[in-house]
Every structure is written in C-alpha cells, then in structure tokens.
C-alpha positions in Angstrom: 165.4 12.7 14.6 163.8 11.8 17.9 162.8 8.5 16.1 166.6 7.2 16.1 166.2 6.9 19.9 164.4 3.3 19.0 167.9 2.0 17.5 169.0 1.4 20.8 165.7 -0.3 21.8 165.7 -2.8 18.9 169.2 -3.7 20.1 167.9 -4.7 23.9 164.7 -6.0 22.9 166.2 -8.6 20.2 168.8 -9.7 22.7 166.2 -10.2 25.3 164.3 -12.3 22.7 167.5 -14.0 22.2 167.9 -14.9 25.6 164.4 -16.0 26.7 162.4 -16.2 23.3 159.6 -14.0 23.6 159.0 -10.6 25.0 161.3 -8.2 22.9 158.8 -7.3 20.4 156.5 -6.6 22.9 158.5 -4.2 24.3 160.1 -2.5 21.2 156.1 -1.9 20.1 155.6 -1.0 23.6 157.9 2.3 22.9 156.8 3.1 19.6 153.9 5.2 19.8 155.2 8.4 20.2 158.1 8.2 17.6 156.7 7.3 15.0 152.9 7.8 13.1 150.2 5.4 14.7 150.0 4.1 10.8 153.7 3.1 10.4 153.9 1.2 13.6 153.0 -2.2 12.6 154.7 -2.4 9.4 158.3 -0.6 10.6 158.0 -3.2 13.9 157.3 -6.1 11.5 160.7 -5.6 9.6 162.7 -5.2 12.2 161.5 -8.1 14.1 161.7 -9.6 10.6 165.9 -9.4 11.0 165.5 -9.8 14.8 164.3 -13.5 14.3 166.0 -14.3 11.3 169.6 -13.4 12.5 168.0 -15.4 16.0 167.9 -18.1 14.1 170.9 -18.1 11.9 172.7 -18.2 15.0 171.0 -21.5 16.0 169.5 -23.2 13.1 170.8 -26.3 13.8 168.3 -26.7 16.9 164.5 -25.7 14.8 162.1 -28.3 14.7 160.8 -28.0 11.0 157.8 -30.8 11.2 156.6 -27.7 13.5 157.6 -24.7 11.2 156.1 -26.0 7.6 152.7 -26.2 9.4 152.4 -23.1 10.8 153.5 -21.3 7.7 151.1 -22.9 5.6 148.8 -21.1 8.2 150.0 -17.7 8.0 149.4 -17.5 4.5 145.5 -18.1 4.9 146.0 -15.6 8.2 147.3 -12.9 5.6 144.6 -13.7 3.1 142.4 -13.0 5.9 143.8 -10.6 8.1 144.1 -8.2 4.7 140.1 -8.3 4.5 140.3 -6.4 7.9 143.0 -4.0 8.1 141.3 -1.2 5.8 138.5 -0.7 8.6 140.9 -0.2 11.2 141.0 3.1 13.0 145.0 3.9 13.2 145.0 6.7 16.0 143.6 4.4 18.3 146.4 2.1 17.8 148.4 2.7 21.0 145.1 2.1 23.0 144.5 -0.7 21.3 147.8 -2.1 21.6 148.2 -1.2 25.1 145.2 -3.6 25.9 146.6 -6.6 24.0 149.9 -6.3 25.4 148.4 -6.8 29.3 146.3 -9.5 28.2 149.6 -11.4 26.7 151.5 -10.4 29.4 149.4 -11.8 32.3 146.5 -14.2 30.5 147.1 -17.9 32.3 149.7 -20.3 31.4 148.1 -23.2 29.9 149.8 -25.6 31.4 149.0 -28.4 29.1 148.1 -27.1 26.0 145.4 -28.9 24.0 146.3 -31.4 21.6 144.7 -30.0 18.7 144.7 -31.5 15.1 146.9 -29.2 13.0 147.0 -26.7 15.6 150.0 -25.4 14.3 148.1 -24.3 11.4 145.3 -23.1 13.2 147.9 -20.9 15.2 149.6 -19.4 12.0 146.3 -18.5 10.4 145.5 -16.9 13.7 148.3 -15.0 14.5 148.9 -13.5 11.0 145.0 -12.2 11.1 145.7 -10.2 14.5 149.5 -9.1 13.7 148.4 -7.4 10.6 146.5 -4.7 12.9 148.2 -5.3 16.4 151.5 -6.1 15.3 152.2 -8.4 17.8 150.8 -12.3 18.6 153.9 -14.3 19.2 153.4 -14.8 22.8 150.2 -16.7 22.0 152.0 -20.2 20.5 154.6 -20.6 23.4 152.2 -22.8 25.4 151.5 -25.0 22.2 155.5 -25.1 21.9 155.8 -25.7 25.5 153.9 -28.8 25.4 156.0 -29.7 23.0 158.9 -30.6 25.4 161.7 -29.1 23.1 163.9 -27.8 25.5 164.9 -24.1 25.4 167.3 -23.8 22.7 164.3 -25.8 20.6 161.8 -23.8 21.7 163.4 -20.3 20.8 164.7 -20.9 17.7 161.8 -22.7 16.5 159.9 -19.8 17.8 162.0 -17.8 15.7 161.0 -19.3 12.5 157.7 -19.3 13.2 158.0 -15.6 14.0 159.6 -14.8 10.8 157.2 -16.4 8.7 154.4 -14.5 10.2 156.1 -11.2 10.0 157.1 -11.8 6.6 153.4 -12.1 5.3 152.5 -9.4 7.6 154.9 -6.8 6.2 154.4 -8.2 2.4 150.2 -7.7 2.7 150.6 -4.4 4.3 152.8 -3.1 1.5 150.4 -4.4 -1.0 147.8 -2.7 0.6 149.7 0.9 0.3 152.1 1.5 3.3 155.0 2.6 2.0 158.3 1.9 3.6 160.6 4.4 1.9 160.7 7.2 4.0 161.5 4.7 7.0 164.4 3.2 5.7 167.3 4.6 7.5 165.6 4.0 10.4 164.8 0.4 9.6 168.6 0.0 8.5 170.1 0.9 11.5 166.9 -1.0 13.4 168.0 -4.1 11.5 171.4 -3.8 12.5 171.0 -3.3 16.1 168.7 -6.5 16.5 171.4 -8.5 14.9 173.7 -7.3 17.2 171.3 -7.9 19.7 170.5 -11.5 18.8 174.5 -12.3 18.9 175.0 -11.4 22.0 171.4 -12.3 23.4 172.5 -15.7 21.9 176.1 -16.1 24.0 174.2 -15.0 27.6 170.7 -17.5 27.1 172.1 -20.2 29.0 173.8 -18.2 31.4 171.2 -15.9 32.8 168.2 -17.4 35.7 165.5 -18.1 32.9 163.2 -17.8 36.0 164.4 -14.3 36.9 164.6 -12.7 33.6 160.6 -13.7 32.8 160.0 -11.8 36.1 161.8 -8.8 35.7 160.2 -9.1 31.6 156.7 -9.0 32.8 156.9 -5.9 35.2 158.9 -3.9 32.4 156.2 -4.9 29.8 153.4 -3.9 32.2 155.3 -0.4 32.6 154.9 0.1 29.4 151.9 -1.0 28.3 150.3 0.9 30.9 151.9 4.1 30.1 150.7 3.2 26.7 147.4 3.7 27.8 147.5 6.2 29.8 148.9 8.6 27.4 146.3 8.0 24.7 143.6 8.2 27.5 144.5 11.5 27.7 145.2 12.3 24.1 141.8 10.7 23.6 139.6 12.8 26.1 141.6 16.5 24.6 138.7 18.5 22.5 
C-alpha cells in the first residue's frame, strides 16, 4: 500500500504544473522509483499526467494556440511509430539511473534564448519527444524554448503546453499498451492519481498569476535536483550490491 503515498504527489506536482507549466512531471517521476516496478513507471506516469494536462487545459482552453498543437501532434504519431521500434531493447532495472541522468540534464541544460526558427519544428519536436517519452517518460521540458520564442504570454504558453503534453502522453501510453504493459492491476492507483492532479490543476490554475513566476522556477529547480540526485544515488548503490 506504500504506493498510495504517490496520490498526494500527483496532487502537488499537477498544481505546480498548473502554476508554472513545466516541472510537475518531472517531479512526480522523480519519486516513483521505489513504489512502484522500474517496468510500470512510464506507462502509470503517462496516464496520470495524461488527466494532469487535460483537466490543465479544460480549465483554460480558451487561451491554446492550435496552429501550434495540430503540428506537433502530427509529430508524435511518427515519434510513437518510432519510439515503439526501441522500447523492447530497453533494460527496465536501470530505469531510475537512467532517469536520474535525463532529469539533471532538463533541469540545468542552457536556456536557448532564441530558439531557432526551424521549418516545422513543431513536428520535428513531437516526433522527438514521443521517441524519448516512450523509455524515459519524460521530454516536455524540451519544447518550452521553441514555445518561448513564440511570445505567447504565460497563460498561452501553459496551456498550449498542455495540449501538446497530452497528445504525446496519449501515444505514449497507447503504444506501450500495445506492446504488453498491462494497466489493470494499477488502476486504483491511477484512479485516485487522476483525481488528485485534477484537483491539483484547479487550484494550480487560481494561484498562477499570483505566485513570483521568478521564484517558484528557483525553488522548482533545487527540488528537482534533490530528487534526481537521490535517484541516482540509490540505484548506484543497488547497482554495485553482488
């Protein structure tokens, strides 16, 4: 039952996604490894940050920016086509290791501080990130300079975000259950998961504009590089056990 701790944790990390747009499902897979088998990680994340994202959105769907959305979900279903070539080779139990790594690199690679202006780069992104979330689970940080440049504002920006997010989570979670995960024995932990990030996107949703945007991304980082490194660390150790 130790597992029903993460309730609580989809409920903080969808309101902080609420409030600043990225950053809650790196933390909610950032506490995973440890409740739940390295295998189920990535699909049980991707459904519950299927609702968190959705329910995001609902709450603002006046403000997406669909010219941006229609082209990155045409990419994420070449991404899945692709990404499902390479998730039958990967080794599970080094998933937290794995994970551990990518998180620091999202967390602290350079801002591009004016993204390139690439031809259907929305496309490109989509197919990208769909490839890598299949196996890491996470790659939404990786389009927020591309929607940056865009000049959106922040309500724009985050619920756009959103949509983009749930299309790429969507594909991820429908190729991995093609490819044999089964999501049965998770579901009353994905229920109340589901819940609690709806909850958590409500009232992430009320508090975005009145919380220092500046502070938040501060205090964000050094809690994501807590846990990543701990991440690490612990499967370091469970690594080098005979």
């Amino acid at each position: 039952m130790a597992e029903l701790t993460l309730i609580p944790f989809a409920f903080l990390t969808s309101l902080t996604a609420a409030i600043g747009g990225i950053a809650g499902g790196v933390i909610l897979i950032s506490v995973m490894p440890g409740f739940l088998p390295a295998a189920a990680i990535v699909p049980v994340h991707g459904i519950v940050q299927i609702a968190s994202n959705v329910s995001r959105a609902a709450f603002g769907i006046r403000h997406v920016e669909w010219r941006i959305f229609w082209t990155y979900a045409a990419g994420t279903i070449i991404g899945a086509l692709i990404g499902a070539q390479i998730v039958p080779y990967i080794a599970w139990d080094n998933m937290p290791l794995i994970l551990g790594a990518f998180i620091l690199v999202f967390t602290w690679m350079p801002r591009i501080g004016n993204a390139p202006s690439i031809p259907g780069k929305f496309t490109v992104l989509g197919i990208f990130q769909t490839s890598l979330s299949l196996f890491i689970g996470i790659a939404g940080p990786l389009n927020m300079p591309f929607l940056l440049r865009e000049n959106l504002g922040r309500d724009r920006t985050v619920i756009t975000h959103s949509v983009q997010m749930t299309a790429m989570h969507s594909l991820k979670v429908v190729t991995l259950g093609i490819l044999g995960f089964s999501f049965g024995p998770y579901w009353k932990l994905m229920l109340g998961m589901i819940l609690a990030a709806a909850a958590g996107s409500w009232l992430g949703t009320k508090l975005r504009g009145k919380i220092s945007e500046e502070l938040f991304r501060k205090g964000i980082k050094a809690l994501i590089t807590l846990l990543a490194v701990r991440m690490i660390l612990k499967a370091t150790i469970v690594l080098e056990l005979p």
